[in-house]
MMTF fields as JSON, N, C-alpha, C and O atoms, coordinates in Angstrom:
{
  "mmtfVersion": "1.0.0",
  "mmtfProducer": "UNKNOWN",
  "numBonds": 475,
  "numAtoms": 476,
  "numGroups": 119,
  "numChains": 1,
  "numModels": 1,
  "chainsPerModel": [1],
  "groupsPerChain": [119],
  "chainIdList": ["A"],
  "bondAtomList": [4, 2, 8, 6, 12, 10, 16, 14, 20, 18, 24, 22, 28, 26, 32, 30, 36, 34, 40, 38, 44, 42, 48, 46, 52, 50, 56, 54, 60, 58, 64, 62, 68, 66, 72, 70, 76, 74, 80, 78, 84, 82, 88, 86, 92, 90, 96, 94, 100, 98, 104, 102, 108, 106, 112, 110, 116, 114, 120, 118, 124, 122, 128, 126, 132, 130, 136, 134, 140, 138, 144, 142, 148, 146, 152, 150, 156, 154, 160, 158, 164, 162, 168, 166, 172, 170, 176, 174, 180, 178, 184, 182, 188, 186, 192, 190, 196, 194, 200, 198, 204, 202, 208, 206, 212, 210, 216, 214, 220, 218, 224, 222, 228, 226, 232, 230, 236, 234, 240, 238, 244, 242, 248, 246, 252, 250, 256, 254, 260, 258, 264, 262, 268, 266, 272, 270, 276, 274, 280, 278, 284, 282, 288, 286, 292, 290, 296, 294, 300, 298, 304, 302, 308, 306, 312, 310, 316, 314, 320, 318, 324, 322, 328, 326, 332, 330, 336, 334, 340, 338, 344, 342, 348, 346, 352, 350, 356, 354, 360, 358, 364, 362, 368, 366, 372, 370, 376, 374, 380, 378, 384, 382, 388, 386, 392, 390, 396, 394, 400, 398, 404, 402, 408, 406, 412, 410, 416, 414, 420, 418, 424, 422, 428, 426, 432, 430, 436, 434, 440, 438, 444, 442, 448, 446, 452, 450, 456, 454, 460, 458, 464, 462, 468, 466, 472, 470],
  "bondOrderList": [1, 1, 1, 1, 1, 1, 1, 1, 1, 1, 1, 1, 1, 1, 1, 1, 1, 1, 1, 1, 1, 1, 1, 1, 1, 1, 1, 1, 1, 1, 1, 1, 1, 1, 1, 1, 1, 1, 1, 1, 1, 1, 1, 1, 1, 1, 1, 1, 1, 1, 1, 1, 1, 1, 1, 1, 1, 1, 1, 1, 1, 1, 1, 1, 1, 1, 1, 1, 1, 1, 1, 1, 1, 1, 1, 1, 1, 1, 1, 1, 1, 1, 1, 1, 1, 1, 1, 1, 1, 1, 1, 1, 1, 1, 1, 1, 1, 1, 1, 1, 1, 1, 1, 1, 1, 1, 1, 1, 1, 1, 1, 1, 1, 1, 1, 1, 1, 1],
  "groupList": [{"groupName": "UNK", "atomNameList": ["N", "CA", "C", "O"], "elementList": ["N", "C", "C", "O"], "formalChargeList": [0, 0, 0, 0], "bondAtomList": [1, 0, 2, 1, 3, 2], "bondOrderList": [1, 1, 2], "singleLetterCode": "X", "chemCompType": "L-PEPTIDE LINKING"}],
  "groupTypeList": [0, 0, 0, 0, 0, 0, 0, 0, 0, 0, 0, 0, 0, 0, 0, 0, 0, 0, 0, 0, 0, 0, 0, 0, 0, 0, 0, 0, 0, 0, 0, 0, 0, 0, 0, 0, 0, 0, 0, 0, 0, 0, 0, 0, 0, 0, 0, 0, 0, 0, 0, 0, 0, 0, 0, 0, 0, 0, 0, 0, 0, 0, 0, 0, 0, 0, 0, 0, 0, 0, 0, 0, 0, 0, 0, 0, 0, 0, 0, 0, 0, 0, 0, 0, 0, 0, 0, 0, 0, 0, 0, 0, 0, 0, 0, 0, 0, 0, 0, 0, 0, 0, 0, 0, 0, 0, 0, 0, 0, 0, 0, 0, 0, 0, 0, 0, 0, 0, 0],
  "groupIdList": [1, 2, 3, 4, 5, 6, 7, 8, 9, 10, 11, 12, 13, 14, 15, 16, 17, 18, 19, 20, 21, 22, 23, 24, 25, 26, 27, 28, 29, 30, 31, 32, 33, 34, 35, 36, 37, 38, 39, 40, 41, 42, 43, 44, 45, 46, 47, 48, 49, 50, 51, 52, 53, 54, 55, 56, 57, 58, 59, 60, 61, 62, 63, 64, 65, 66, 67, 68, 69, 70, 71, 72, 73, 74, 75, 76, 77, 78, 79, 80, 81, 82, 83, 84, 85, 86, 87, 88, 89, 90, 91, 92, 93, 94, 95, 96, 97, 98, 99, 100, 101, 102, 103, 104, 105, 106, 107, 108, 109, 110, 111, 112, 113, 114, 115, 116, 117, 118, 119],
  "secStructList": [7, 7, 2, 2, 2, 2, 2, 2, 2, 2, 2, 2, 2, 6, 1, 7, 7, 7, 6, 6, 1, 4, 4, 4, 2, 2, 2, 2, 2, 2, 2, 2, 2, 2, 2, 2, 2, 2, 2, 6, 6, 6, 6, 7, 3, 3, 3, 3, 3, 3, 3, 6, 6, 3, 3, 3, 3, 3, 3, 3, 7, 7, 6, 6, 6, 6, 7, 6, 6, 7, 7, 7, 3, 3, 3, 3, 7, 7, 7, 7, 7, 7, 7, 7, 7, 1, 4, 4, 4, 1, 1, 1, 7, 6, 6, 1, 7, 7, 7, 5, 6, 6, 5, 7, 7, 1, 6, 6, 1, 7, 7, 1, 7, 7, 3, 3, 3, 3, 7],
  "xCoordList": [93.77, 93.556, 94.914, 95.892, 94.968, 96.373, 96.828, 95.951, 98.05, 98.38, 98.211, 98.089, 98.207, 97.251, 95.986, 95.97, 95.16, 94.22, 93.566, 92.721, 94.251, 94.267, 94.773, 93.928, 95.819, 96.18, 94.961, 94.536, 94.422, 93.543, 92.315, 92.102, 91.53, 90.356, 90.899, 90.193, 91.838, 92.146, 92.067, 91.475, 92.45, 91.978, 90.825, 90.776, 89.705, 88.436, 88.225, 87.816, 88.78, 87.841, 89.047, 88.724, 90.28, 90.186, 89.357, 89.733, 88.555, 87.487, 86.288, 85.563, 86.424, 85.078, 84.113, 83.904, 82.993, 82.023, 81.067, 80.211, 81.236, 79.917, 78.861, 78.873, 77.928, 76.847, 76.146, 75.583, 75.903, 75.211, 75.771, 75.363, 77.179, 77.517, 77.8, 78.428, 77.077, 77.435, 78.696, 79.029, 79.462, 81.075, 81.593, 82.82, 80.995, 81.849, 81.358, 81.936, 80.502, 79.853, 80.76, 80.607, 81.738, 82.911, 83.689, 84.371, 83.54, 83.983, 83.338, 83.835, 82.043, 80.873, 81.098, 81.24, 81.224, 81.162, 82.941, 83.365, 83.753, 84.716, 84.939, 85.68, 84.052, 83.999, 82.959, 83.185, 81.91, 81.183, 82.368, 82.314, 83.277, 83.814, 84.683, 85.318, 85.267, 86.419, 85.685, 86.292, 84.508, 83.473, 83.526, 83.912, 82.929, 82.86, 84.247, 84.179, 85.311, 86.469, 86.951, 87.742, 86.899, 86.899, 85.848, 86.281, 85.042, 84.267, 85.009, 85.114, 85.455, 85.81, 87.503, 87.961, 88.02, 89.506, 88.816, 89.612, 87.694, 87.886, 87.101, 86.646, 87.203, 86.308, 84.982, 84.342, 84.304, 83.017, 82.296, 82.868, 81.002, 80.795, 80.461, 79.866, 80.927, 79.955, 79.962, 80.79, 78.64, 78.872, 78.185, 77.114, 78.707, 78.355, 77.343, 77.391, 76.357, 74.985, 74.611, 74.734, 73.819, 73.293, 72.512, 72.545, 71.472, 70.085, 69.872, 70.217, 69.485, 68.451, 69.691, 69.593, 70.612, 71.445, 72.995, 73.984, 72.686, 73.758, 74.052, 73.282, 75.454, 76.162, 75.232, 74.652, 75.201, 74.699, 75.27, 75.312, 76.078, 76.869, 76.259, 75.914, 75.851, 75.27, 76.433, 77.298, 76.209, 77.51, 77.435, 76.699, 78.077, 77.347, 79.051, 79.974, 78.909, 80.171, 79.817, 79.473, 79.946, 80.135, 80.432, 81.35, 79.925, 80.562, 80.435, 81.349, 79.488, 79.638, 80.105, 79.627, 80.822, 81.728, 80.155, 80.35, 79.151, 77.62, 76.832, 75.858, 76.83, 76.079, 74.385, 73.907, 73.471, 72.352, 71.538, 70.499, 71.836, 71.396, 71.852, 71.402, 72.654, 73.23, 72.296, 71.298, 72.251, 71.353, 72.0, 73.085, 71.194, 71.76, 71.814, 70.854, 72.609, 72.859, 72.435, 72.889, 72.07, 71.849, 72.257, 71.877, 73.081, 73.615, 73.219, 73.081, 72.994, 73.094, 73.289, 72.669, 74.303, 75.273, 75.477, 75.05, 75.959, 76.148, 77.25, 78.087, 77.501, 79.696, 79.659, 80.736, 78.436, 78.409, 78.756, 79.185, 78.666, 79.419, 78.4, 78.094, 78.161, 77.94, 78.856, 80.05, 78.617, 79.644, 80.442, 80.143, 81.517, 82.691, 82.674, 83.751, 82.006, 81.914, 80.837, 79.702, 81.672, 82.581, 84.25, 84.675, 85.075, 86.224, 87.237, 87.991, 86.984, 87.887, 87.967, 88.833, 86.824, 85.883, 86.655, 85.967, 87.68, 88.076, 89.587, 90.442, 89.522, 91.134, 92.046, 93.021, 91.961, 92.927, 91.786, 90.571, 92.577, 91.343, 90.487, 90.792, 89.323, 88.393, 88.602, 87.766, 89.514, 89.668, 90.726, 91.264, 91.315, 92.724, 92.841, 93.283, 92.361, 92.649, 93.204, 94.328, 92.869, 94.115, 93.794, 92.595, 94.523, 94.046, 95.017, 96.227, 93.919, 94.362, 93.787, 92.647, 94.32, 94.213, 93.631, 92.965, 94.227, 93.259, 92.12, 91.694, 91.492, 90.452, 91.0, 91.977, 90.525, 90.441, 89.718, 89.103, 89.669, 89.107, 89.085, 90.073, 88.2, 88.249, 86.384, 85.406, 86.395, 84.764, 84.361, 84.768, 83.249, 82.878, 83.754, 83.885, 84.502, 85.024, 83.737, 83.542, 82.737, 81.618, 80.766, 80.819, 79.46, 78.092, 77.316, 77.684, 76.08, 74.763, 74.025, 73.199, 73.983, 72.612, 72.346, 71.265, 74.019, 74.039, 73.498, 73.403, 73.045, 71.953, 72.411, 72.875, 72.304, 71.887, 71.565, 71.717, 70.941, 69.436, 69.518, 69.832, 69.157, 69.527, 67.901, 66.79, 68.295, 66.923, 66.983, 65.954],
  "yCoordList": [109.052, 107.93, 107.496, 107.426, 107.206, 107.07, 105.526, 104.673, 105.237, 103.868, 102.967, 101.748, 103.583, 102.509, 101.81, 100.594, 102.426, 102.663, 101.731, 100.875, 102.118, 101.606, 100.476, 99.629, 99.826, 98.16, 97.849, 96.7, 98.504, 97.832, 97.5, 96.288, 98.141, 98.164, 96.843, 95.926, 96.974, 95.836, 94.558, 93.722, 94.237, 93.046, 92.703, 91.712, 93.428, 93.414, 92.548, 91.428, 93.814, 93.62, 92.197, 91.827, 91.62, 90.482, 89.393, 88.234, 89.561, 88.624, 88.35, 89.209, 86.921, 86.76, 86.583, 85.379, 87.547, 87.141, 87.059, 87.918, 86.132, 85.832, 85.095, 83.871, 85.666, 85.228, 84.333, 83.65, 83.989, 83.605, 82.56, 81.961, 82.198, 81.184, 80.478, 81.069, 78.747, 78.106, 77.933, 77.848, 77.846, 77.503, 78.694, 78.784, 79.518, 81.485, 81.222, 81.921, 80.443, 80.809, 81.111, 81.828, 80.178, 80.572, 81.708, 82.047, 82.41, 83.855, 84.7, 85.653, 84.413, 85.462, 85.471, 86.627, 84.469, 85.256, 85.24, 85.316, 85.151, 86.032, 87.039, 87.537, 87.682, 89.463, 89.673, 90.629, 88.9, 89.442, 89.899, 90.862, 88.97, 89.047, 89.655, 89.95, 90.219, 91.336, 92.679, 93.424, 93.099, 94.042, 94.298, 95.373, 92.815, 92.914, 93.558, 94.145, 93.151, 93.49, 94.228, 94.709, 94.781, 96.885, 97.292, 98.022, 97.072, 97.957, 98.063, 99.088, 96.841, 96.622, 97.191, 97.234, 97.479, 97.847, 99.459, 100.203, 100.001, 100.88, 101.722, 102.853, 100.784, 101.087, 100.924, 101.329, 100.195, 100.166, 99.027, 98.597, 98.482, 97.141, 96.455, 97.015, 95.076, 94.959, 92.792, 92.135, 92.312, 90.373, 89.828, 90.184, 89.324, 88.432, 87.223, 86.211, 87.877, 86.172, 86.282, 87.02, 84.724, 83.856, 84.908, 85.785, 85.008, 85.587, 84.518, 84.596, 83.72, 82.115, 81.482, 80.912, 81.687, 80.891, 81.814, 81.446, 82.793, 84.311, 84.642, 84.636, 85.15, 86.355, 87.41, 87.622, 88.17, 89.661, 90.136, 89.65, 91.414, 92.152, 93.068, 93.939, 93.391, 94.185, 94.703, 94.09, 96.091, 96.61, 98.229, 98.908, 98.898, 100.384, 100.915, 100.397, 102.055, 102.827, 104.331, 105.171, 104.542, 105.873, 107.116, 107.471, 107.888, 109.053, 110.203, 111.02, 110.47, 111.42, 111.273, 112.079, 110.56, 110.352, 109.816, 109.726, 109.561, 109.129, 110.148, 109.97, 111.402, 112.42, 112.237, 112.609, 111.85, 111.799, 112.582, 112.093, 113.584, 114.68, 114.368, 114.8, 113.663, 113.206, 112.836, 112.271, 112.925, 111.815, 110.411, 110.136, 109.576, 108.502, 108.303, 108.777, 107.741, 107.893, 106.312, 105.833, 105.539, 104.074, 104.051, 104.786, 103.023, 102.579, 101.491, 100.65, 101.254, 99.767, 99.384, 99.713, 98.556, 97.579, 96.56, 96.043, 95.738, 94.645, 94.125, 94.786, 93.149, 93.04, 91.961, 91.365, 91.284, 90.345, 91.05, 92.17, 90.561, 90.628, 89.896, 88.718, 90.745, 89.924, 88.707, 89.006, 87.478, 87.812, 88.153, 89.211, 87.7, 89.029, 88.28, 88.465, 87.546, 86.629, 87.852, 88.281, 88.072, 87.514, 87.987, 88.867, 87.439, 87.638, 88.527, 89.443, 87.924, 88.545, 89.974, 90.699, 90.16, 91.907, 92.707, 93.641, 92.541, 93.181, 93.101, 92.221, 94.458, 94.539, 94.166, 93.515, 94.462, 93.511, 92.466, 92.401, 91.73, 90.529, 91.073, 91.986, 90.406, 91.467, 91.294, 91.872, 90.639, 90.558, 90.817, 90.566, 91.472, 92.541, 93.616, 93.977, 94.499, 95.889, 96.659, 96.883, 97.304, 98.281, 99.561, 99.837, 100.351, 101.771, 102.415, 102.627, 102.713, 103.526, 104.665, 104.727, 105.913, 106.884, 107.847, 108.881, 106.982, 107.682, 107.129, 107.604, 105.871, 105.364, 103.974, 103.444, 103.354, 101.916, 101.364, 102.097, 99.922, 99.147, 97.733, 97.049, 97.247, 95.809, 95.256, 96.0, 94.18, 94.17, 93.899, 93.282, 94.934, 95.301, 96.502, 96.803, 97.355, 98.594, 99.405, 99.775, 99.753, 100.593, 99.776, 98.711, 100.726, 100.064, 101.019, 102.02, 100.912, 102.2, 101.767, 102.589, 100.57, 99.909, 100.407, 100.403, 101.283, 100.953, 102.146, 102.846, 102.635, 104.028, 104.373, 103.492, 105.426, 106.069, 107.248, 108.34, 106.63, 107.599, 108.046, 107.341, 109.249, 110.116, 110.056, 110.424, 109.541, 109.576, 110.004, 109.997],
  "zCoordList": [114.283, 115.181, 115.717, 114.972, 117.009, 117.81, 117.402, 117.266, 117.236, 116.948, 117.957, 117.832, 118.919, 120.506, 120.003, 119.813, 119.836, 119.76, 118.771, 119.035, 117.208, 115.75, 116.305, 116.018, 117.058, 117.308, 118.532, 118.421, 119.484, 119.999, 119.193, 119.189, 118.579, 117.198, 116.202, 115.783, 116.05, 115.108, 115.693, 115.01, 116.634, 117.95, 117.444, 116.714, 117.72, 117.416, 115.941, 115.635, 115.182, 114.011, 113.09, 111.961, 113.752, 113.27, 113.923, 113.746, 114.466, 115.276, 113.771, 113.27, 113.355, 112.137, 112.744, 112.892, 113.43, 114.426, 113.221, 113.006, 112.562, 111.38, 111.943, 111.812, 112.564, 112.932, 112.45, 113.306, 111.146, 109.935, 109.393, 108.398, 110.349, 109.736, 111.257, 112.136, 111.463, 112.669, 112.672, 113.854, 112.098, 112.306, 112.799, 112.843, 113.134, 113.722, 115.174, 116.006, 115.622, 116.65, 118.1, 119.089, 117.64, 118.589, 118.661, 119.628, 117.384, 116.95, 117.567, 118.166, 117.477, 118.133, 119.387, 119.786, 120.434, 121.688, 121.944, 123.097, 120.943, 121.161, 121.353, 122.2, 120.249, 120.108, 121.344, 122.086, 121.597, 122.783, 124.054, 124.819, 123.957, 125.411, 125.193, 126.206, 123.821, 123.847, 124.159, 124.929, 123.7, 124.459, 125.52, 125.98, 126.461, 127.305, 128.469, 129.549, 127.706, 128.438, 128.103, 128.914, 126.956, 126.741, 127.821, 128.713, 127.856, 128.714, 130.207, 130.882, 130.511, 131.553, 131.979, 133.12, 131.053, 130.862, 131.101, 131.674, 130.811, 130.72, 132.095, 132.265, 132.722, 134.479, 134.534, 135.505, 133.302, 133.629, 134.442, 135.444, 134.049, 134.815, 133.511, 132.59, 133.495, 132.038, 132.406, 133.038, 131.654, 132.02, 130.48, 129.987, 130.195, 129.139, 129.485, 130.184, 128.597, 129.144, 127.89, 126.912, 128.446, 127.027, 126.916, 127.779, 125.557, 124.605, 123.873, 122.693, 124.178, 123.41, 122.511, 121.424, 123.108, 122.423, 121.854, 121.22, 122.297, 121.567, 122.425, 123.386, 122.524, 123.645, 123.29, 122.225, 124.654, 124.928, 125.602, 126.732, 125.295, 126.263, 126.912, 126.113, 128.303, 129.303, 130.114, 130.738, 129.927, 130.404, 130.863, 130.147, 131.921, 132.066, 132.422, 133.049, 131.752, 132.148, 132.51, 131.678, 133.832, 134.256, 134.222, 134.962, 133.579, 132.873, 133.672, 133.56, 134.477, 135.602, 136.881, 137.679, 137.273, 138.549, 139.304, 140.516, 139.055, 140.275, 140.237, 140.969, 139.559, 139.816, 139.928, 138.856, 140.738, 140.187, 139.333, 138.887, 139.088, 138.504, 136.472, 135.411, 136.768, 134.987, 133.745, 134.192, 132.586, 131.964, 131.947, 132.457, 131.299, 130.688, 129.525, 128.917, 128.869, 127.703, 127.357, 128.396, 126.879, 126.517, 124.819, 123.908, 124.824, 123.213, 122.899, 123.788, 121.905, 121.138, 119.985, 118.975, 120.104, 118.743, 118.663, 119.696, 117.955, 117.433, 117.255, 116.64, 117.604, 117.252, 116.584, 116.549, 115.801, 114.576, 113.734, 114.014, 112.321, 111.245, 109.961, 109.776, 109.446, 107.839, 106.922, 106.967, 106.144, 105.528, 104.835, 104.281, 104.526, 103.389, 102.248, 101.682, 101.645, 100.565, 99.429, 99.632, 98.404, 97.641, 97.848, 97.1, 98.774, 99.151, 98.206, 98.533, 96.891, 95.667, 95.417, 94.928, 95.893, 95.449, 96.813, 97.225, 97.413, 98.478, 98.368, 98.276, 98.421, 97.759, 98.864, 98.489, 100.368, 101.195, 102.087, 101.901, 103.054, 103.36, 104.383, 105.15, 104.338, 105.065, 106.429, 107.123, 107.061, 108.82, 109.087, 110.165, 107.969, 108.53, 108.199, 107.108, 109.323, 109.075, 108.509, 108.959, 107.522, 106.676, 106.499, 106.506, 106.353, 106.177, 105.249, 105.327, 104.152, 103.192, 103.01, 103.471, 102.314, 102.302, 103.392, 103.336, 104.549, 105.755, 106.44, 107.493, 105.707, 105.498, 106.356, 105.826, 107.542, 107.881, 106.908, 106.133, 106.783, 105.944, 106.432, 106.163, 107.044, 107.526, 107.605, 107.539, 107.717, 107.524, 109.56, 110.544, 109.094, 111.014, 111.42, 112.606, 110.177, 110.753, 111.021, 112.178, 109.95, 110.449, 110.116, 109.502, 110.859, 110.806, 110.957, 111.572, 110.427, 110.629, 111.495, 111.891, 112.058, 113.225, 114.151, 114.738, 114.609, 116.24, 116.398, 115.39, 117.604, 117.749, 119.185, 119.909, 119.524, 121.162, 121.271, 120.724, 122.356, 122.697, 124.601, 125.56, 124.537, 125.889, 126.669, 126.287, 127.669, 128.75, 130.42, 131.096]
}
């Protein structure tokens, strides 16, 4: 992983988008809108709107220069966060990125939710 790259990700994942807790809520559409503006850093189109009360990031990035003939690829994830309680049980703190043995380690480095599907 490029050290660009590893300091942009870390941006992210010190974001506590703890959903689950009302005091993050300002966290949460932090990370919505750091999404939103990766996507956008990265030439796509992307806008942050309410969902009954939650950021939702809607966002499309171009991968065939317009080809109509392309598939689409559609993703979906989550940029909340569980939380990291019991804090102690984590050998560095869970909203600062670390990487050991090769291994990142921050809470919201991975996730199994997110899915995509080709249509």
């Amino acid at each position: 992983m490029s050290a660009g790259w590893l300091s942009e990700l870390g941006e992210f994942l010190r974001i506590a988008s703890i959903s689950a807790d009302p005091a993050r809520r300002d966290d949460v559409r932090r990370a919505g809108e750091w999404v939103r503006d990766f996507i956008l850093r990265s030439g796509g189109d992307a806008e942050l709107v309410d969902c009954g009360g939650r950021p939702l990031v809607v966002g499309e990035l171009r991968a065939s220069g317009g080809r109509a003939a392309a598939p689409t690829v559609l993703c979906y994830g989550h940029f909340d966060v569980q939380p990291a309680e019991p804090v102690e049980l984590w050998e560095s703190p869970p909203f600062e990125p670390t990487v050991r043995d090769g291994w990142l380690y921050a809470r919201g480095a991975v996730d199994t939710r997110a899915s995509c599907t080709c249509c």
